[in-house]
C-alpha positions, -999 to +999 in steps of 0.1 A: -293+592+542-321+587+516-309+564+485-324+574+449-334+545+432-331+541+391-366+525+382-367+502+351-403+497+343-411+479+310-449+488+313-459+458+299-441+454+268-415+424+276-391+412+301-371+441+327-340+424+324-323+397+307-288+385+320-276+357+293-243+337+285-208+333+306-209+365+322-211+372+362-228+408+365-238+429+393-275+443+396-277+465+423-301+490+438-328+491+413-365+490+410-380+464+385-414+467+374-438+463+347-423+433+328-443+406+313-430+377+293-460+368+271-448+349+237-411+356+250-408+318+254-370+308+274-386+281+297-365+249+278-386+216+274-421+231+280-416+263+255-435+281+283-425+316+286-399+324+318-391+354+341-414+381+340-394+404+355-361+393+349-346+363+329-312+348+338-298+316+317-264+303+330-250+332+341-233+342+376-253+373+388-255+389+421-284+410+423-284+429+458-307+452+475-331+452+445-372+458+445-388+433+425-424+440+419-455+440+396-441+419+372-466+393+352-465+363+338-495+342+336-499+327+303-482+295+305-451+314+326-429+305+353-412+332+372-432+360+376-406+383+393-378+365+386-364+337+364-330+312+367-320+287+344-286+269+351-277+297+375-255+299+404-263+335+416-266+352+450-295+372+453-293+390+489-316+419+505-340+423+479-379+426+478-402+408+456-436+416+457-468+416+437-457+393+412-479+368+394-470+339+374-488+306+363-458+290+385-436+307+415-449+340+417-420+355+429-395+336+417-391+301+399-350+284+400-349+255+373-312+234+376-301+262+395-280+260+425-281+297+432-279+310+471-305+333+484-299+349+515-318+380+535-347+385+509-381+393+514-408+375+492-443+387+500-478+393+482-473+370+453-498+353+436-491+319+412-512+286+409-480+268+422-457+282+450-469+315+451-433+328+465-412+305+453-410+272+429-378+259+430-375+227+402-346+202+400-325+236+422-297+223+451-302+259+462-293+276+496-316+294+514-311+315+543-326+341+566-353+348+542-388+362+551-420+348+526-450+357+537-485+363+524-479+347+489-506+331+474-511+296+456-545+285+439-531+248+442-502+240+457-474+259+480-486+287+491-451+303+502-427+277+485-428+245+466-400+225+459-402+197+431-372+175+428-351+198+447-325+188+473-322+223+486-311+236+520-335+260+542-318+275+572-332+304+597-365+314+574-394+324+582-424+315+563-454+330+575-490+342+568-493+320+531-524+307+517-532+279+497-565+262+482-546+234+480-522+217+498-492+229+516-501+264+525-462+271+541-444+247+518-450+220+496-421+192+489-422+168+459-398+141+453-373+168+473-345+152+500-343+189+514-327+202+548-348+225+567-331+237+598-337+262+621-367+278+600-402+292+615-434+285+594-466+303+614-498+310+605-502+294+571-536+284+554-541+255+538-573+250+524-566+211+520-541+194+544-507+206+556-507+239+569-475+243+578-460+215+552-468+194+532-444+164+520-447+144+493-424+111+486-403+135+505-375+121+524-364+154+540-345+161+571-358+188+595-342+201+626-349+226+651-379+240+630-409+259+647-445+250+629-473+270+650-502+280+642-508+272+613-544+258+598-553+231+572-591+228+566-585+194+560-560+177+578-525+182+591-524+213+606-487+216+616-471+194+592-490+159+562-465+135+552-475+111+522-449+086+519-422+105+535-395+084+550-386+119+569-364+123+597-378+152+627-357+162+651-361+187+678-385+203+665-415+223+680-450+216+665-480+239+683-509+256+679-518+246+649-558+232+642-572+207+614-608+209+606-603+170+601-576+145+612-545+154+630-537+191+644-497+193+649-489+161+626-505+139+597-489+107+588-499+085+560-475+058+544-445+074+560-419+056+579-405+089+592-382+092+622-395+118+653-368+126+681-366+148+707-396+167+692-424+185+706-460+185+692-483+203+718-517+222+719-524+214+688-561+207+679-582+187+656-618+187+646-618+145+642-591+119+647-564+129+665-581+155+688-582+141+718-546+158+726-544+177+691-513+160+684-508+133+654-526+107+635-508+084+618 
């Protein structure tokens, strides 16, 4: 059965969508291009502009099923796709692609504890978490797909900055970074990743697969393979990270310097029942391509 789609295109002339106030609509079905947010302002503290695409401030959306793409916002802009401010939403089976924004490319969540589940964020472009930023957000995540976003800096498929969200059965994949973190990057965030798969991930600094900052996050039955940092930490860097790892798999991942699955520095993190095999290194921690700490 083939589905028309309605396309709203705003070829360049403001924002798609914006979904304001006390209000819990449903977006559904549609094809969102050609917004850009220039001057439009909306992002509160920094007066930087949000939500290329579409702009939601505390409301309760659900926005199913949607494609979000070739939406801008890259003069001082966060959210090139897709913007929430104070905003429990679901967002579930949509596509978001070929956005750009200064920050999250695909998306950017600020104080917004919305659920995303069954998306698929790819081929988004930002200086910081080219798929998705998520700032201050308790958000749920679950059986989403981002791959082959693009981050100049930092977070090439996610980064999460304060953010005590909770990642289940992803798959991050196929990211780039010229920075750190070319899967994900976590900043000051006590997140739960369980169950996720981050493969093949370029960072062009250290952390491949992940990159933790003051990070005291909890991951569990995770896969990190093959993923590579030119730097170090091929699988996974931890900077004073007090993380707890259990039973995950770390393999096949390379550093072009110091530690191929793992990278520890100033972290009193907890390993358990985890594996960290063929993993290779260029320098310290080569010998068995496992960890330097």
């Amino acid at each position: 059965v083939y589905k028309r789609q309605t396309t709203l295109d705003a070829q360049g002339l403001g924002r798609v969508m914006v979904i304001a106030g006390d209000i819990s609509p449903t977006v559904e079905g549609l094809r969102i291009t050609g917004g850009d947010a220039a001057g439009l302002g909306g992002e509160p503290w920094t007066g930087w502009n949000g939500g290329g695409g579409v702009y939601v401030i505390s409301a309760t959306a659900t926005i199913t099923d949607n494609r979000v793409f070739s939406n801008t916002n890259i003069t001082n802009g966060d959210g090139g796709g897709l913007y929430l401010y104070h905003s429990p939403s679901t967002l579930s089976g949509n596509t978001v692609s070929a956005n750009t924004a200064d920050d999250g490319g695909g998306l950017y969540l600020r104080d917004s504890a919305a659920t995303l589940s069954g998306n698929t964020v790819y081929s988004n472009i930002a200086a910081v978490g080219g798929g998705l930023y998520l700032r201050d957000s308790a958000a749920t995540l679950s059986g989403n797909t981002v791959s082959a976003n693009t981050a100049t800096w930092w977070g090439g498929g996610l980064y999460l900055d304060n953010s005590a969200a909770t990642l289940s059965g992803n798959t991050v994949s196929s990211n780039t970074t010229g920075g750190w973190g070319g899967g994900l990057y976590l900043a000051g965030s006590a997140a739960t990743l369980s169950g996720n798969t981050v493969s093949a991930n370029t960072a062009y600094g250290d952390g491949g697969g992940l990159f933790l900052m003051v990070s005291d996050a909890t991951l569990s039955g995770n896969t990190v393979y093959s993923n590579t940092a030119h730097d170090e930490g091929g699988g996974l860097y931890l900077d004073g990270s007090d993380a707890t790892l259990s039973g995950n798999t770390v393999s096949a991942n390379t550093a072009d310097d110091d530690g191929g699955g793992l990278y520890l520095e100033d972290s009193d993190a907890t390993l358990t029942n985890t594996i960290v095999a063929d993993n290779r290194a260029n320098d310290v921690g080569s010998r068995r391509g496992e960890e330097y700490c």
